[in-house]
N, C-alpha and C positions, 0 to 999 in steps of 0.2 A: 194628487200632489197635496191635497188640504189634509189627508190622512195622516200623512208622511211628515208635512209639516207640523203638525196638531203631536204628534207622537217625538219627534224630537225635541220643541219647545217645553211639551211636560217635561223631559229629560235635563231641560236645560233648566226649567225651575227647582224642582229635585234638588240636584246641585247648590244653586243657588239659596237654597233653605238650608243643605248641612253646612255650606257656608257659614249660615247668621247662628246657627245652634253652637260652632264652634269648629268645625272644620270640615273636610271630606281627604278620603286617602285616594281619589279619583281625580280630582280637580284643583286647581289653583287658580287665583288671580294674577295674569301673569304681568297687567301693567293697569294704570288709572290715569283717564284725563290726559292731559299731553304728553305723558312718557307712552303715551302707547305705540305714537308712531317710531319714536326712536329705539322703542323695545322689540315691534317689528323690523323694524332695519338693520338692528345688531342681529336678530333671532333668523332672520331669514338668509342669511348671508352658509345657515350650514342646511339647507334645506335640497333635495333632491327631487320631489314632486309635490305638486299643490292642483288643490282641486279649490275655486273659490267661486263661490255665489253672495253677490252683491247687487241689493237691489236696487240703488238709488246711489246717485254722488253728483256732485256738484264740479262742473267747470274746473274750478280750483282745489278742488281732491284730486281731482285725476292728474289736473299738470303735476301735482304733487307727488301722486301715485307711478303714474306711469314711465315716469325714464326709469323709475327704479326697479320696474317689470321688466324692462328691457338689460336693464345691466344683468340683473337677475338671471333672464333666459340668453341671452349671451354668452353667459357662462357656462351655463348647461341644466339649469331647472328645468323641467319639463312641467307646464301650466296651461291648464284651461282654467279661462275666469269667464263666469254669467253675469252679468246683468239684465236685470228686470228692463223691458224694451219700453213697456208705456210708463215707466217711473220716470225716466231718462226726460232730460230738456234734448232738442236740439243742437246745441253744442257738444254737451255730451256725446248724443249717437255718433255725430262727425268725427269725433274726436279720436272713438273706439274704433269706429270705418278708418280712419287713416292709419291710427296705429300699426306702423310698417311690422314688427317685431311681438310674436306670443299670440297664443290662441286663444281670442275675444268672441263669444256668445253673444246673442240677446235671447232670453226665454220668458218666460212667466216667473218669477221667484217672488216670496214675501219671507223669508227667513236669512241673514247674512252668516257667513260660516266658512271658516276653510281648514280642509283637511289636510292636513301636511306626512306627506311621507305612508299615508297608510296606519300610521299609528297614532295621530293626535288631531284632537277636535278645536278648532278656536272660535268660540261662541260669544254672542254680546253678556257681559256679566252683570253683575248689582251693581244699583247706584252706592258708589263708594263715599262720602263728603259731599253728598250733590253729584257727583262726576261720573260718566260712562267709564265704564272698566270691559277687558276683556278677559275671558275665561277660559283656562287655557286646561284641556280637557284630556285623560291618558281612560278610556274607559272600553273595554271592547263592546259591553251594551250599547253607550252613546257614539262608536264609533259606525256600527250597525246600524243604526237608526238616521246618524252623518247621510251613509251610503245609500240609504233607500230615499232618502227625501233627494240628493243630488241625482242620479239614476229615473227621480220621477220628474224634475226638473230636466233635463235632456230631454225628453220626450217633447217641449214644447220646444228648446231649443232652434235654432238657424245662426249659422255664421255671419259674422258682420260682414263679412265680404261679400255678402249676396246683395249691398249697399253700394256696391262698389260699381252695378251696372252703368252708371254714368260716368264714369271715369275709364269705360273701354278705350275708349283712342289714345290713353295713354302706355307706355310703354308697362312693365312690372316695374321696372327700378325710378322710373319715372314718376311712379305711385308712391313709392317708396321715397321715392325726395318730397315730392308733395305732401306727403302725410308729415315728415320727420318738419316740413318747411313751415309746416302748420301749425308747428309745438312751440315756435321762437327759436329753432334751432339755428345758429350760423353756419356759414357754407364748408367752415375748417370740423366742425362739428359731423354734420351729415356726412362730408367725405369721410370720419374716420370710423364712424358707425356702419358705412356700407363700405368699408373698405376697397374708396374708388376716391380718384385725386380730387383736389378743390375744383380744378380745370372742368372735371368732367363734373362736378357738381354744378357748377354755374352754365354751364352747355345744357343741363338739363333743363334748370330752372328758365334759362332764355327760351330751350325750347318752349316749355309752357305758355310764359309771358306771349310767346310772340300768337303761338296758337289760339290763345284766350282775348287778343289784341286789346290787353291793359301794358300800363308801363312797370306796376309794384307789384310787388309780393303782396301787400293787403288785401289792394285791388283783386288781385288771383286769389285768395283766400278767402274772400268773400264771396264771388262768385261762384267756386268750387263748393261752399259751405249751402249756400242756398240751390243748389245743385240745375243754376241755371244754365248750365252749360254742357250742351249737344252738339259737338262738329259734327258738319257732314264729312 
């Protein structure tokens, strides 16, 4: 993997130098600093597959990130995303494990990148004003070089649902509420995400409650979180 990594980031400096020389007919900067999220939120919206490795994020990246994964693959994106496993806090991993919706890794990674469609590379770019920029990459060399380091990152890979062995006594959909319950979703919410009435969302959630023998949602979300909880 250090190979692979090591031989794309040259790729991505490269770039990066015809950048400051004055252009590349490979590459672009496709956003800087805060427009990047909104640039991926317009930009992603015509996308049909993604392949994404992300080593690290924060609590509030992902509440950020993640429903927007899900409306994503709702629709019909087809997405595997990595993350790096010992980059990861705790809340993080939880967060990824409950994630009801899209196919969530842990592996080994130290490079972030996502390949969209087969044909474009999106790489961290130069500091632009001070400000992180993303690089948004049309190159079949650098999209080669994408696919061997992602391919050598699978290798360490495992599903986050192999996280999930503590949550056996719960039903699938049951998981599925709990995870969506764990994001601050409401109950008119999660019913229309798993397309099942409020009625049966709150039956689930009772069931939970009553199983875990607390009275809140917190309560249940924290003990579920610190994964103290083995019914017999």
């Amino acid at each position: 993997m250090l190979d692979a990594g090591m031989a794309l980031w040259a790729e991505r400096t490269r770039l990066c130098a015809e950048l400051a020389e004055g252009g590349s007919s490979e590459c672009r900067i496709g956003a800087v600093g805060n427009d990047v999220n909104e640039w991926l939120t317009a930009d992603a919206v015509g996308w049909s597959h993604l392949l994404s490795v992300r080593p690290t994020a924060t609590p509030a990246q992902l509440r950020m990130s993640l429903p927007g994964n899900r409306a994503l693959v709702e629709r019909g994106l087809q997405m595997v995303s990595v993350f790096d496993y010992e980059r990861l806090d705790d809340e993080c991993r939880r967060m990824l494990v409950e994630e009801p919706v899209g196919d969530y890794l842990f592996a080994v990674a130290d490079i972030q990148m996502k390949v969209i469609d087969h044909e474009r590379v999106l790489l961290e770019g130069p500091t632009v004003d001070g400000r992180f920029s993303v690089l948004e990459v049309r190159s079949a060399r650098v999209l080669e070089q994408a696919m061997r380091y992602w391919n050598t990152v699978l290798v360490s890979a495992f599903e986050c649902g192999r996280e999930r062995a503590e949550l056996g006594w719960l039903s699938e959909r049951q998981q599925r509420v709990v995870g969506l319950m764990q994001t601050g979703m409401t109950d008119e919410a999660i019913a229309r995400q798993l397309h099942v009435s409020v009625r049966t969302v709150r039956s689930e959630v009772a069931h939970v409650l009553e199983t875990l023998q607390v009275r809140s949602r917190f309560s249940a979300g924290f003990r579920l979180g610190r994964g103290e909880v083995l019914p017999d």
